[in-house]
N, C-alpha and C positions, 0 to 999 in steps of 0.2 A: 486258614491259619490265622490264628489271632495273637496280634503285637502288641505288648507292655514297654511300656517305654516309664523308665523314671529317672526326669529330666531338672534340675533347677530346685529341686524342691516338689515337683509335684508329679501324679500319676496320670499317664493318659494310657488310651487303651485305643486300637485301630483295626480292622479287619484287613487283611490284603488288599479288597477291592477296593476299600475306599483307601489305598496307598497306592493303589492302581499299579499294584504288585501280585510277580506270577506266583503260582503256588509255592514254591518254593524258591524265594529269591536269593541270591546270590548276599554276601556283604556288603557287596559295592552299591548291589540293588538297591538294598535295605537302608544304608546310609542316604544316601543320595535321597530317597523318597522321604523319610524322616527329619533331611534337612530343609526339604522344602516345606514339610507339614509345618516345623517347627522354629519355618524362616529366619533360619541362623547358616551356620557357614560348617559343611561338612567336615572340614575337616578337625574341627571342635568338635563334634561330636563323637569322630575317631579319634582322639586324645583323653574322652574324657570319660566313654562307657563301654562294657564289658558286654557280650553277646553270648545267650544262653541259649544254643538250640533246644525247644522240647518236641516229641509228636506232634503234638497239639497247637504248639504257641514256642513263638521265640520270645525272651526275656532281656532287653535292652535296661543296665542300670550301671550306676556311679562305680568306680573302681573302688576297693576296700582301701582306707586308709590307716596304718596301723602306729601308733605309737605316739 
């Protein structure tokens, strides 16, 4: 599975393995590895982005802000 992550302004891209995440990980999983990749504080990143499971790749990006 391969992870898009769009964080701050920019796109990065991660395979599980090198997230040293199982095939199909969990939320908690998911967050937590991408906190550490992106050495910031988990729970900022659960306030701040939306999670899109696909087959293929999950899609980590910005909440929609409207108005």
């Amino acid at each position: 599975m391969v992870v898009h992550v769009r964080w701050q302004g920019r796109s990065y891209e991660w395979t599980n393995e090198e997230l040293a995440l199982p095939e199909r990980p969990d939320e908690e999983e998911l967050f937590t590895a991408l906190a550490q990749k992106l050495e910031t504080d988990v729970n900022l990143l659960k306030g701040e982005l939306v999670v899109d499971w696909g087959e293929e790749a999950v899609v980590l990006r910005p909440k929609a802000v409207f108005g």
